[in-house]
Short mmCIF file of the C-alpha atoms (twelve columns), coordinates in Angstrom:
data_MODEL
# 
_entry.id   MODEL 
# 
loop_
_atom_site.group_PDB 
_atom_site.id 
_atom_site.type_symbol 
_atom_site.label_atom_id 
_atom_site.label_alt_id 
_atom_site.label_comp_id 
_atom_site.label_asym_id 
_atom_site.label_seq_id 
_atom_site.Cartn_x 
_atom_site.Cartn_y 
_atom_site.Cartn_z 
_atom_site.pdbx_PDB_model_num 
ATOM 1   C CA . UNK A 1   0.000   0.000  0.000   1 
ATOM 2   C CA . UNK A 2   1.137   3.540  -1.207  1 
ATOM 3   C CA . UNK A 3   0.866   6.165  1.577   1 
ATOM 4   C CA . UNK A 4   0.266   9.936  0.246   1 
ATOM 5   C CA . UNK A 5   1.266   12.413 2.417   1 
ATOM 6   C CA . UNK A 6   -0.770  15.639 2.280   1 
ATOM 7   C CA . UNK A 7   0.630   18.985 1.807   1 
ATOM 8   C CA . UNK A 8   -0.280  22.296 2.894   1 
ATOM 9   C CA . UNK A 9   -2.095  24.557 0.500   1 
ATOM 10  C CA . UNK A 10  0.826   26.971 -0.705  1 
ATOM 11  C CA . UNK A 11  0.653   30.404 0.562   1 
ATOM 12  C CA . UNK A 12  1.700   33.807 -0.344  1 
ATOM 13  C CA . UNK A 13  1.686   37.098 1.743   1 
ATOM 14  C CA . UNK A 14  3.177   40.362 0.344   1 
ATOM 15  C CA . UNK A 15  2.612   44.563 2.229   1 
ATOM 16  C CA . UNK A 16  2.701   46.848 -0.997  1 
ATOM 17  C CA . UNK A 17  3.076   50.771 -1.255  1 
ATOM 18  C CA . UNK A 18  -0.350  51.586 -2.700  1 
ATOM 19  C CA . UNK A 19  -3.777  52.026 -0.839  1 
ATOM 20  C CA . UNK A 20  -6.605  49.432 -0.544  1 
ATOM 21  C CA . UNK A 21  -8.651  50.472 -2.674  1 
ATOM 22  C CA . UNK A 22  -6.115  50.457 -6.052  1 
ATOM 23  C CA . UNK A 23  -5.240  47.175 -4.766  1 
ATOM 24  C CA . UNK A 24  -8.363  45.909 -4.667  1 
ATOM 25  C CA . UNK A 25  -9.588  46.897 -8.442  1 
ATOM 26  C CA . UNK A 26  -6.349  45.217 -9.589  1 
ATOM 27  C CA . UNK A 27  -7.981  42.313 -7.656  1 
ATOM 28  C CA . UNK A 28  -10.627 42.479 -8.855  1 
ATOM 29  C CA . UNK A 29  -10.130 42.419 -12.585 1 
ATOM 30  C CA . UNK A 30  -7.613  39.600 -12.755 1 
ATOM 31  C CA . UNK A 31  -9.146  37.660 -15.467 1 
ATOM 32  C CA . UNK A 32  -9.218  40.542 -17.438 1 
ATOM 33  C CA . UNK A 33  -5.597  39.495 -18.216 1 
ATOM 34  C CA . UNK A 34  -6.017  35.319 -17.481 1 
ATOM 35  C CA . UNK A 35  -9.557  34.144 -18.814 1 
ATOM 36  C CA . UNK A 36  -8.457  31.290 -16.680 1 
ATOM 37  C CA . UNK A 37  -9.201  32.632 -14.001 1 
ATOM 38  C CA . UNK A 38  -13.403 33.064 -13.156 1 
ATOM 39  C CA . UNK A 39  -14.779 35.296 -10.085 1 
ATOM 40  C CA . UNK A 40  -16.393 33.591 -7.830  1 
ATOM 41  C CA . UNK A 41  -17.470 34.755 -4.287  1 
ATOM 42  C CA . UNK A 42  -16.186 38.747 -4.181  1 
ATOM 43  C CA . UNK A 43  -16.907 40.789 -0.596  1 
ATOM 44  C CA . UNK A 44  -15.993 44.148 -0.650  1 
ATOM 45  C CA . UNK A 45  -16.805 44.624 2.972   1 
ATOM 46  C CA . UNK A 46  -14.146 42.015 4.281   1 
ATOM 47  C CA . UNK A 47  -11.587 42.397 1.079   1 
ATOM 48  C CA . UNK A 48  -12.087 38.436 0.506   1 
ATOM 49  C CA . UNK A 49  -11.943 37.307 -3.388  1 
ATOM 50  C CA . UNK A 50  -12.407 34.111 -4.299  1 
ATOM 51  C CA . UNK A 51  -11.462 32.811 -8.280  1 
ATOM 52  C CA . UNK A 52  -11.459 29.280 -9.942  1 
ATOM 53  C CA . UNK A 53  -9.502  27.755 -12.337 1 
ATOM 54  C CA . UNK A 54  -9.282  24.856 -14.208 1 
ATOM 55  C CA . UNK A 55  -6.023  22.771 -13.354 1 
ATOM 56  C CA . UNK A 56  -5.281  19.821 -11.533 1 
ATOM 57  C CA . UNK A 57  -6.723  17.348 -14.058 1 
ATOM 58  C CA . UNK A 58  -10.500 17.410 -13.282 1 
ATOM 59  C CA . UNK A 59  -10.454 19.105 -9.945  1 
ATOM 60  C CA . UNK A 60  -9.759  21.766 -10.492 1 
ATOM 61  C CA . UNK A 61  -8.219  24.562 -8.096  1 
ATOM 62  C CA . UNK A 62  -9.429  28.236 -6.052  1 
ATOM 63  C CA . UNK A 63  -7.278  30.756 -5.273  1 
ATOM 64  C CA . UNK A 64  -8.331  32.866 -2.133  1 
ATOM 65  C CA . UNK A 65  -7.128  36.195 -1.725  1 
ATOM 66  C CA . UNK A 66  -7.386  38.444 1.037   1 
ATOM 67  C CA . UNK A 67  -6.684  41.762 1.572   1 
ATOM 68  C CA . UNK A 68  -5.653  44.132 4.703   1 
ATOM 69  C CA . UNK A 69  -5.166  48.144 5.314   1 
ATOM 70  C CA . UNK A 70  -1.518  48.158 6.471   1 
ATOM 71  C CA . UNK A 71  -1.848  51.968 6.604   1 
ATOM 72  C CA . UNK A 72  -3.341  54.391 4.387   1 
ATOM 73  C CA . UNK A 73  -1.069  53.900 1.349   1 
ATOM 74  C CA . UNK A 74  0.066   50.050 2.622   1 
ATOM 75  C CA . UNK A 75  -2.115  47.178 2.171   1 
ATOM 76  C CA . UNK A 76  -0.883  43.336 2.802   1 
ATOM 77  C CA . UNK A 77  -2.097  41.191 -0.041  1 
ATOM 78  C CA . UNK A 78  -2.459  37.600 1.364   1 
ATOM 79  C CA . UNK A 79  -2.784  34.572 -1.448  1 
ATOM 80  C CA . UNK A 80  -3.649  30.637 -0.670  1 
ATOM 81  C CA . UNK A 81  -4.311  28.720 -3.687  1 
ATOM 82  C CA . UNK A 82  -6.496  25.624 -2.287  1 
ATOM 83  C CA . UNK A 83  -7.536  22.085 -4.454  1 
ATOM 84  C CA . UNK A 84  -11.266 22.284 -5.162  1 
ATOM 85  C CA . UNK A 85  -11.805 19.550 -3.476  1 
ATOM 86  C CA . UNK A 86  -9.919  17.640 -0.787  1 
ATOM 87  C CA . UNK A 87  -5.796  18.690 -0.295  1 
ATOM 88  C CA . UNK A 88  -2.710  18.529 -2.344  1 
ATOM 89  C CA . UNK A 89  -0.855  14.823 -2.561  1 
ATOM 90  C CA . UNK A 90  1.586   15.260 -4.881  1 
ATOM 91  C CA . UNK A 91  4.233   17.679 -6.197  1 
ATOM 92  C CA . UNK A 92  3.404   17.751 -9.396  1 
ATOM 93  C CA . UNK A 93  0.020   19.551 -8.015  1 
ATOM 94  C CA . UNK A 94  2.425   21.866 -5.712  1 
ATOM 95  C CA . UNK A 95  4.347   22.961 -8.840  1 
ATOM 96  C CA . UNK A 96  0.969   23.647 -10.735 1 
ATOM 97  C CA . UNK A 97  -0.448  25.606 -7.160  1 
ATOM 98  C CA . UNK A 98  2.999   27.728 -7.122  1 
ATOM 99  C CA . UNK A 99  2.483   29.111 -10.517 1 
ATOM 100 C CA . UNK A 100 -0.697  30.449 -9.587  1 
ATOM 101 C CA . UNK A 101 1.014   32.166 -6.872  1 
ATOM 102 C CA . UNK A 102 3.349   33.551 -9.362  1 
ATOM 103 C CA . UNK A 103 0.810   34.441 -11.486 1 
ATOM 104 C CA . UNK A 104 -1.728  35.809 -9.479  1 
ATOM 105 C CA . UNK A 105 1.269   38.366 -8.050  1 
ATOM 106 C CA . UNK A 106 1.962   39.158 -11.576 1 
ATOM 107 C CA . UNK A 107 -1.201  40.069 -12.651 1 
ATOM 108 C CA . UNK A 108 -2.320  42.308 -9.593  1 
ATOM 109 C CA . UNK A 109 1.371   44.018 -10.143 1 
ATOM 110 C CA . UNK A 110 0.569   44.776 -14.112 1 
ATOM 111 C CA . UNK A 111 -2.989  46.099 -13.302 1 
ATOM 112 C CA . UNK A 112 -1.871  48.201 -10.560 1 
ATOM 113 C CA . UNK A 113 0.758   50.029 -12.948 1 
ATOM 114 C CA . UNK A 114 -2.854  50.988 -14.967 1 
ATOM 115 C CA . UNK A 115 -5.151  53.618 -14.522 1 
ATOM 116 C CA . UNK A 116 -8.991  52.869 -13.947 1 
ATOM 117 C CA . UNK A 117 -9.494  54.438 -16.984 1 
ATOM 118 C CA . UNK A 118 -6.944  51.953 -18.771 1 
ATOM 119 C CA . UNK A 119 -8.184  48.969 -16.959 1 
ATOM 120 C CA . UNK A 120 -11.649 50.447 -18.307 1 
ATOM 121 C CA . UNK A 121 -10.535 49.987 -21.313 1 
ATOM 122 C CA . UNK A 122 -9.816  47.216 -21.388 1 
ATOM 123 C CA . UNK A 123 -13.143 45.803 -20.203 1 
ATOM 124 C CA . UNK A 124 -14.656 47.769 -23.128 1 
ATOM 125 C CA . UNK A 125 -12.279 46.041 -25.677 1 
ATOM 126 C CA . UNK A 126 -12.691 42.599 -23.865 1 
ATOM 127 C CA . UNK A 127 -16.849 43.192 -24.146 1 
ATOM 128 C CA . UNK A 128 -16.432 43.947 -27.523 1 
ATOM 129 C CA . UNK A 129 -14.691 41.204 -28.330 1 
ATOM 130 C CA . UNK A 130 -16.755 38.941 -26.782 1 
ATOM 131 C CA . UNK A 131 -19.832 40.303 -28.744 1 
ATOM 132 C CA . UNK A 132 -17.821 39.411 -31.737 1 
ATOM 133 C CA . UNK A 133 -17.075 36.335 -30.748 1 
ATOM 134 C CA . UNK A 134 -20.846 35.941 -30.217 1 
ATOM 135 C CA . UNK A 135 -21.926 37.306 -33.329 1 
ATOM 136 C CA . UNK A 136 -20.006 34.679 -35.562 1 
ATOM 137 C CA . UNK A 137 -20.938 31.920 -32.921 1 
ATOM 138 C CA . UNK A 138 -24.776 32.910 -33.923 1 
ATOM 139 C CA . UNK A 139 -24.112 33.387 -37.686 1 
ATOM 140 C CA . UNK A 140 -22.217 29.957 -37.689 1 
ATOM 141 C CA . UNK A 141 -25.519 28.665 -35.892 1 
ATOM 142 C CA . UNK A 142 -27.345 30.319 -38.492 1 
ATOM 143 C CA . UNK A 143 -25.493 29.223 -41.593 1 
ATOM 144 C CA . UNK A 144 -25.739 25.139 -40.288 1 
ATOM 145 C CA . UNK A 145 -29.552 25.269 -39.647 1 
ATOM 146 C CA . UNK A 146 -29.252 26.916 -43.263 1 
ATOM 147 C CA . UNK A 147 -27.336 23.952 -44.640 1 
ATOM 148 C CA . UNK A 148 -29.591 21.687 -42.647 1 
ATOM 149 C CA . UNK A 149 -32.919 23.762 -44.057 1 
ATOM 150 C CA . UNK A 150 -31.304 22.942 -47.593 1 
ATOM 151 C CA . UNK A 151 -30.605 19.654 -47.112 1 
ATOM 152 C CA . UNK A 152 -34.252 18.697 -46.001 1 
ATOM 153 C CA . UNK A 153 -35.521 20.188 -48.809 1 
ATOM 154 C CA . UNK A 154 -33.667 18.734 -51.644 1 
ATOM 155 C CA . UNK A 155 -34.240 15.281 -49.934 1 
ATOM 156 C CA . UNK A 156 -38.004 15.727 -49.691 1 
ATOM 157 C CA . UNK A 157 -37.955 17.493 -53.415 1 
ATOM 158 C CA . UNK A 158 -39.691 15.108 -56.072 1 
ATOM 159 C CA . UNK A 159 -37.924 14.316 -58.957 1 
ATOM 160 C CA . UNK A 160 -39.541 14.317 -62.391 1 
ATOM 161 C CA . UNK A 161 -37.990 10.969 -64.289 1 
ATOM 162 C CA . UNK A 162 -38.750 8.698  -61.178 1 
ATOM 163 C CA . UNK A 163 -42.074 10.023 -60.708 1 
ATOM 164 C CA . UNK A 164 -42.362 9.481  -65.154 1 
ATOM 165 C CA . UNK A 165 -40.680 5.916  -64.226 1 
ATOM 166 C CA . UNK A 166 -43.170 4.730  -60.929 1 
ATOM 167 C CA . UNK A 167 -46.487 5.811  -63.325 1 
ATOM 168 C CA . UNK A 168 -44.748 3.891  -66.584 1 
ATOM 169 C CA . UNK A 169 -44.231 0.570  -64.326 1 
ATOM 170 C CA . UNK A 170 -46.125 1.153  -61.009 1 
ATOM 171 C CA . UNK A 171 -48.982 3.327  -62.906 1 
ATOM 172 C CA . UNK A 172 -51.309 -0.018 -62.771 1 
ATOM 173 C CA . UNK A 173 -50.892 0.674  -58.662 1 
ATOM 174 C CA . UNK A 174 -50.887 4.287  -58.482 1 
ATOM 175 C CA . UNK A 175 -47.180 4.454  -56.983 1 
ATOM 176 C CA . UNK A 176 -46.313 7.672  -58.628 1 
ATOM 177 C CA . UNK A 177 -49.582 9.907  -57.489 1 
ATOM 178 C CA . UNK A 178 -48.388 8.469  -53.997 1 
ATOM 179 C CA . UNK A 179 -44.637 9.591  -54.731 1 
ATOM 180 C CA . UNK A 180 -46.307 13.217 -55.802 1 
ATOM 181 C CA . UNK A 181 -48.185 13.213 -52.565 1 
ATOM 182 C CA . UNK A 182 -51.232 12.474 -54.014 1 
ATOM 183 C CA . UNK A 183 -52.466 9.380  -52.031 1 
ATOM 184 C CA . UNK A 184 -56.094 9.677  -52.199 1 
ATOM 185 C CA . UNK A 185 -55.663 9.402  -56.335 1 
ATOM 186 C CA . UNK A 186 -52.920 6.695  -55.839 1 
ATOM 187 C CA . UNK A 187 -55.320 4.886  -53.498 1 
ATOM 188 C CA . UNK A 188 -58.076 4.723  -56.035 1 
ATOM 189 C CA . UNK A 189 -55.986 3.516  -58.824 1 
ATOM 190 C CA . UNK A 190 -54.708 0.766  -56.664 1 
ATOM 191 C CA . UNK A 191 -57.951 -0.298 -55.909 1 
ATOM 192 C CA . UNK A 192 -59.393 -0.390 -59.335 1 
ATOM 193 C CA . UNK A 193 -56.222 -1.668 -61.062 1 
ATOM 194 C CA . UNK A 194 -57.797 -4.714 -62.256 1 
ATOM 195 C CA . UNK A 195 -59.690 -2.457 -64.448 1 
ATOM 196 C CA . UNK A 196 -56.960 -1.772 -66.676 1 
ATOM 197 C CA . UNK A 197 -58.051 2.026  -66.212 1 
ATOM 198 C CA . UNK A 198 -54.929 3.011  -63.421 1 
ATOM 199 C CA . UNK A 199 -52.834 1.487  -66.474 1 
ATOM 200 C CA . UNK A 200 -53.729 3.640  -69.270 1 
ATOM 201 C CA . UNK A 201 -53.474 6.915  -66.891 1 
ATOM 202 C CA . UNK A 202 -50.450 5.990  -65.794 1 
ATOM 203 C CA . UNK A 203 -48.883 5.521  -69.317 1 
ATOM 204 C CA . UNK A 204 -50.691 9.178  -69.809 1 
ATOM 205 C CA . UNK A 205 -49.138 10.457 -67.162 1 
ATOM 206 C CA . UNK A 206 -45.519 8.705  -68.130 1 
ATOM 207 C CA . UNK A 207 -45.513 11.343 -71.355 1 
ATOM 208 C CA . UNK A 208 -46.973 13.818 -69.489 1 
ATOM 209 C CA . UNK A 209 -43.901 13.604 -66.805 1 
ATOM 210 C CA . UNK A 210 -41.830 13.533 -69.972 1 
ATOM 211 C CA . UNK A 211 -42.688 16.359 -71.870 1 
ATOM 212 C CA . UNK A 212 -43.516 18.373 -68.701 1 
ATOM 213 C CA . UNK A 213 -40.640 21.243 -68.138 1 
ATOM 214 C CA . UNK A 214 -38.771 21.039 -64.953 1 
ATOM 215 C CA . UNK A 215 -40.258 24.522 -63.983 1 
ATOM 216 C CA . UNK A 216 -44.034 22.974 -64.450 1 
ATOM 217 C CA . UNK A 217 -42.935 20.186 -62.586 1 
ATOM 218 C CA . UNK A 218 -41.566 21.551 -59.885 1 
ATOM 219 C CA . UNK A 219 -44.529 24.418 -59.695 1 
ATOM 220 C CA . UNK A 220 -47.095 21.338 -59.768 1 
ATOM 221 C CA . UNK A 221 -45.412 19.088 -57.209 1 
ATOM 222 C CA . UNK A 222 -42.640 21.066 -55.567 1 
ATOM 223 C CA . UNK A 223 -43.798 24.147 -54.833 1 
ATOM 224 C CA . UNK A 224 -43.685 23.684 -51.039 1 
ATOM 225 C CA . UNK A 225 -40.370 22.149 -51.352 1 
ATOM 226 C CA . UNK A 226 -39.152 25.098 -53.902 1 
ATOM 227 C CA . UNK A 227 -35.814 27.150 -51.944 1 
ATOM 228 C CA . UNK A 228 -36.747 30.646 -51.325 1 
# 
């Protein structure tokens, strides 16, 4: 048997020279530069902010950060990046938790260097971007029910030569009225085939088929199926 020993969720605690407040908007929009990372639980009132990210295979991993007024223009930033569920057994997973650390530091140091009119900014470009990204997501939607629009219709269109083939063969039986949706019709001439009548029309009908354009056709027994 293979014991694990568990490790202790890696920890970070740094005092910096700017107030709470700029701190805590650099905090705040971290994924702005890391889509990696998602808010999750965010309290203003006790400086706690929580975000997710996906690592550590399947479970995943949460970085807590808290933050305290050292003095008016010091604040202690205070980082524990936790498994999402259960504790760190291995150091491959410790390697993977310390590079959030690293990270995380990084990315509240390079927003803090903006303005909240930069970091503005960049939540208007990262909006618009995602409408874009939204917009072609919808027209690709669009385009495939399209396709599959276009697809259903040429598969449900009638085509003239079999329907000129079913009444030259299958006339006696009324197969080609039932291939132009005309059951009833194709009904009847089954019924009375042994007449000899269903014959003759269909033979009719065989020329007809033949010598009928592909416009007449189609405005006779495809016009529901005709592409707009």
């Amino acid at each position: 048997m293979t014991n694990h020993s568990l490790v202790s969720n890696p920890k970070k605690s740094i005092i910096v020279d700017f107030p709470l407040e700029k701190i805590r908007e650099s905090v705040k929009n971290i994924s702005l530069l890391d889509h990696k990372y998602e808010p999750g639980q965010q309290d203003d009132v006790f400086n706690q902010y929580i975000f997710k990210a996906s690592e550590f295979l399947s479970w995943g991993a949460v970085i807590l950060i808290n933050l305290s007024r050292v003095s008016e223009n010091k604040t202690e930033i205070s980082i524990e990046v936790m498994r999402n569920f259960g504790a760190f057994d291995s150091s491959v997973e410790i390697q993977d938790a310390n590079r959030h650390l690293i990270n995380v530091v990084n990315y509240i140091s390079r927003l803090t260097t903006l303005s909240s009119q930069e970091i503005a900014g960049m939540k208007t470009r990262l909006q618009q971007v995602e409408a874009e990204r939204e917009r072609e997501k919808r027209k690709k939607s669009e385009e495939r029910a399209e396709r599959i629009e276009v697809m259903k219709v040429r598969f449900h269109r009638r085509n003239k030569t079999a329907a000129a083939v079913l009444a030259l063969f299958l006339g006696f039986a009324g197969a080609h009225r039932i291939y132009l949706g005309q059951r009833t019709k194709g009904y009847i001439s089954a019924f009375f085939f042994w007449t000899l009548i269903p014959s003759v029309i269909g033979i009719i009908d065989f020329f007809s088929f033949i010598f009928m354009s592909q416009e007449k056709f189609d405005a006779k027994y495809n016009s529901e199926n005709i592409l707009k």
